[in-house]
C-alpha positions, 0 to 999 in steps of 0.5 A: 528539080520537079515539084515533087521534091520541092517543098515550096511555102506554105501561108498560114491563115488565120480561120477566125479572119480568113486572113494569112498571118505569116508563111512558113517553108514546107520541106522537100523530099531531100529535106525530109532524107537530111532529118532522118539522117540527122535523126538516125545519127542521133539514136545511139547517143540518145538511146544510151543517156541514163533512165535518171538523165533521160527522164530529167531532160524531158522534164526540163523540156516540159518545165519550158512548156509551161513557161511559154503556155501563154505563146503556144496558146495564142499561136494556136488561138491564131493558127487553128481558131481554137478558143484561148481557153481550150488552146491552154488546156492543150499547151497544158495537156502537152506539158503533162504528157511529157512529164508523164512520160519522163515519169515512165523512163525509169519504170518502164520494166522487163520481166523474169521468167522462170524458165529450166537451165537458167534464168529468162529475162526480157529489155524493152529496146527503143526502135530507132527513128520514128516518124509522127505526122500530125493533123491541124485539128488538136497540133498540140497535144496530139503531137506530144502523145507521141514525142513523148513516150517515143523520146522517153523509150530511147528514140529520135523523132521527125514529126510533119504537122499538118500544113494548116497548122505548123507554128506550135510544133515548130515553137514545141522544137525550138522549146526543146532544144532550149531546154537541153535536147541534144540536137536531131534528137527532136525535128520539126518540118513542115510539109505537105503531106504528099510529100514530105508525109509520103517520104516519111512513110517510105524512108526505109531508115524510118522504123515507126510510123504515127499518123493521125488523121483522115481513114482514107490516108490513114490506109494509104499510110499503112500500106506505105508502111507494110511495104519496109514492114515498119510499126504503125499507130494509127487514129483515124476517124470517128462516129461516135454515138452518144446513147441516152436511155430514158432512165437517165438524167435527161437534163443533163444529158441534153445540156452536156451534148453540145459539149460532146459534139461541138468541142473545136466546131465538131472538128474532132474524131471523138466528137458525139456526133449521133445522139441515139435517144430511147424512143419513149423520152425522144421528143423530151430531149429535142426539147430540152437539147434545143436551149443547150445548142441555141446557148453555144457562144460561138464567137472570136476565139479571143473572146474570154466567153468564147465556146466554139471558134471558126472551122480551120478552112474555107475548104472545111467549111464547104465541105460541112455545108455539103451535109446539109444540102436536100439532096444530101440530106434526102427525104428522111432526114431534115435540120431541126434547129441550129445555134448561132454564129458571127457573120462576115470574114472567118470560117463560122458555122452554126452548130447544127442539129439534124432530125435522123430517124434513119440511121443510114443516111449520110450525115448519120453514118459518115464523119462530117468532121464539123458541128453537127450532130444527128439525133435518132431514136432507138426502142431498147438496149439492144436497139441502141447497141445494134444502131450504135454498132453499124458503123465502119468507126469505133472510136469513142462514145457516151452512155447516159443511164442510172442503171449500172448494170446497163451501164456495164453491159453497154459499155462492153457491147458498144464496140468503140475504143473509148466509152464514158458513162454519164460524161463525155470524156474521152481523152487522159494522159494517164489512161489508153486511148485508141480506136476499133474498126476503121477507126485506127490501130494500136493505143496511145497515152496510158501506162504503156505508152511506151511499149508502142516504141520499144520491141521486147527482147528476149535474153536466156542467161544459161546457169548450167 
């Protein structure tokens, strides 16, 4: 059998250490085919379990969540670098969005329209088996915005974690069928993504696809997909703009942005990676921005006062460093200050600030997925806007001011899915999330996390 349908293994390495820690098999593409007919087999029975019944076993699966924090955490400490603090918000934020989700079984409505000759009524059916391929950056709750909401809708799901990072979802299956999940109902399988992602993409048994990750495979997902016509949600990636104007609270603007760019090393699409200062306060902020950076405490991930881990990979890490070379950086930007990092074995970077008073220079315009942050100086609100707006991304963003007016105005201008005043959130479990432009299609999370996996039928009920 050629390598292509071979699924191989693949070693799990610890970025904080640089060291394999265990070896996990990846599946092939006949693997991928087995699961999907697993999955397939398994939708009728679970599309047919009562709202009440539904909605109490994945509360039951959310309840042994919660009793296994402790683990799922440490394997995400282990796995992805993820500091112990920031790995319990994200087993936490897994439970909650499955207890959200079961919530949502038995309010998940149809409609009556008044209509001539009869009555009109509408049913929100589950699609059938969905598909949900996750990235190494957030594994945890990344993967519950979508097993979630696709099982509370009726559907079966196959989901591929990335290679880098497949214990906490292979943990998060095995959770669920303790808990009482019938079986093929939820299936984890790890695999590369070109192979057993791809098969994901093609199987024409698969109804709907979920993909996070990078623009350019969100593309090649799409365009896999339109070929069996199937439904995609894609979150891609980001170049968020932090706007500061100079009426807002300057200190605390500059002692938050660390927090909007360095979270997971800047390893997150949402990350405020271009800080756009108004010109009249610029230097102000450097001053006061340079502390807040040199304050990160980057160190092992175990550490209880640990900020900031390790990047994922050798291979990340090079390619950060890549941005800040003289050529990439060229004559018009250069690196401000830097924070600090541990040296020797792991994957560390410096959190990093660069000078851009171009906009269009490389590090300000492409994601670069790692902590740095690019700091521009803009002259007023439609300044800000235009700069904040010339980008192919439009996931998420931040604006600083008092005035509320400007708050509102900018906020509807900035074209982003996801904007936070005078904060730097982005993601709850019970608000939408999702991207603009380049930056992905269709919305996940909310109060109509649901509707994503469902089609609307239309019944008209005759009463002449």
């Amino acid at each position: 059998m050629s390598e292509q349908h071979e699924g191989g293994t693949h070693d799990v390495v610890d970025p904080s250490t640089g060291v394999a820690f265990t070896t996990v098999e990846m599946a092939g593409t006949a693997a991928v085919d087995a699961a999907v007919e697993r999955a397939a087999a398994a939708f009728p029975a679970w599309r047919d379990v009562a709202p009440a019944d539904r909605a109490r076993l994945l509360r039951r699966v959310a309840a042994a969540v919660d009793a296994d924090l402790d683990h799922l955490a440490d394997l995400e400490v282990r796995e992805a670098g993820h500091p112990t603090a920031n790995a319990r918000w994200e087993a936490g934020n897994l439970r909650d969005v499955l207890e959200y989700s079961a919530a949502a079984v038995e309010r998940h409505l149809g409609d009556q329209i008044p209509v001539a000759g009869g009555i009109d009524v509408t049913f929100h059916e589950p699609l059938g088996v969905v598909g949900v391929i996750t990235p190494w950056n957030f594994p945890m709750p990344i993967a519950g915005w979508s097993v979630g909401p696709a099982l509370a809708a009726g559907n079966t799901v196959v989901l591929k974690p990335a290679e880098l990072t497949p214990l906490t979802s292979l943990r998060f299956a095995e959770l669920a069928r303790e808990a009482g999940l019938p079986e093929g109902v939820l299936q984890v399988l790890p695999g590369r993504g070109d192979v057993a992602g791809q098969r994901l993409v093609e199987h024409p048994a698969v109804r709907k696809l979920v993909f996070t990750g990078s623009t350019a495979v969100g593309r090649g997902v799409m365009a896999g997909a339109a070929r069996h016509v199937k439904r995609v949600t894609l979150e891609l990636g980001g170049k968020s703009a932090n706007i500061v104007f100079a009426d807002s609270d300057l200190e605390r603007a500059a002692a938050t942005a660390p927090d909007g760019v360095f979270d997971n090393a800047g390893q997150d699409c949402c990350a405020r990676s271009r800080i756009l200062v108004q010109r009249s306060v610029h230097d102000r902020f450097l001053e006061l921005l340079e502390p807040a950076v040199k304050g990160v405490r980057v160190a092992d991930p175990r550490s209880p006062d640990a900020q900031m881990g390790p990047l994922i990979s050798a291979a990340q890490r090079e390619r950060v460093a890549g941005f800040l070379t003289e050529e990439s950086l060229g004559a018009s930007a250069e690196v401000a200050f830097t924070g600090t990092a541990p040296e020797g074995a792991g994957f560390w970077f410096r959190p990093t600030v660069v000078l851009a008073p171009d906009p269009r220079v490389r590090v300000a315009t492409e994601e670069v997925f790692g902590p740095v942050v690019t700091v521009t100086p803009f002259d007023d609100e439609a300044d800000a806007v235009r700069i904040a707006n010339d980008s192919r991304y439009g996931l998420s963003g931040s604006i600083w001011t008092r005035d509320l007016g400007r708050a509102l105005r900018v906020s509807r201008a900035v074209e982003a899915g996801n904007l936070s005043v005078n904060s730097h959130s982005s993601v709850r479990y019970g608000t939408p999330f999702g991207g603009v432009k380049e930056s992905g299609l269709g919305r996940e999370l909310g109060p109509h996390a649901l509707d994503a996996f469902t089609d609307v039928k239309n019944v008209f009920i005759s009463t002449t």
